[in-house]
C-alpha positions in Angstrom: 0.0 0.0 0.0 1.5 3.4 -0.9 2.3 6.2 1.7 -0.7 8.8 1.3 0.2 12.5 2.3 -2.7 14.2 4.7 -2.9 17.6 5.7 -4.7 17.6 9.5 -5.2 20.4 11.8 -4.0 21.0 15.5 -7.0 20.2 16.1 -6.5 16.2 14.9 -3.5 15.9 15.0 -4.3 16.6 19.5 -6.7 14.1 18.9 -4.6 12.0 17.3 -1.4 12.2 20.2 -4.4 11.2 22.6 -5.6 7.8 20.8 -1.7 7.1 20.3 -1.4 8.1 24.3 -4.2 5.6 25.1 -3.7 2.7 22.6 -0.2 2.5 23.4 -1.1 2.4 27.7 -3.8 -0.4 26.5 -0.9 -2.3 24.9 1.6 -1.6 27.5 4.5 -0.6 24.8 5.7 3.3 24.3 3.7 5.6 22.4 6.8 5.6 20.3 5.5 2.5 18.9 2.1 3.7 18.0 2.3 5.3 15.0 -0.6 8.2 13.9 -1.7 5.8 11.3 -2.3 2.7 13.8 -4.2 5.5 15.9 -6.3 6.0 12.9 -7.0 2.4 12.1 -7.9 1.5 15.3 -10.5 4.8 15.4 -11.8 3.3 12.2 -12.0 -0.3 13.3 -14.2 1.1 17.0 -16.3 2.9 14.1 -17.1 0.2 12.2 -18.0 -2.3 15.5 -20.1 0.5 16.4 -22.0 1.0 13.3 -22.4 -2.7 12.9 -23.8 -3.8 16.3 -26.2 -0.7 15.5 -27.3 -1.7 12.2 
């Protein structure tokens, strides 16, 4: 899959630093290893459960 450039705002990108803060604490590694893009996966997979289980 090829790298896709994204321009987010403050705004997401705090948003962002907060799901990597959490997801990394609910793996128990560094945030180091918790990469934006595995922040926005995992906000896209909670999404998608959501909207299923409410469908």
């Amino acid at each position: 899959m090829r790298p896709v450039g994204v321009y987010l705002d403050r705004e997401a990108l705090e948003i962002l630093d907060r799901v990597r803060e959490r997801l990394a604490r609910e793996l128990g590694v560094g945030e180091r290893h918790v990469s934006r893009s595995m922040a926005v996966k995992y906000l896209y997979n909670l999404s998608r459960v959501k909207l299923e289980s409410s469908s």
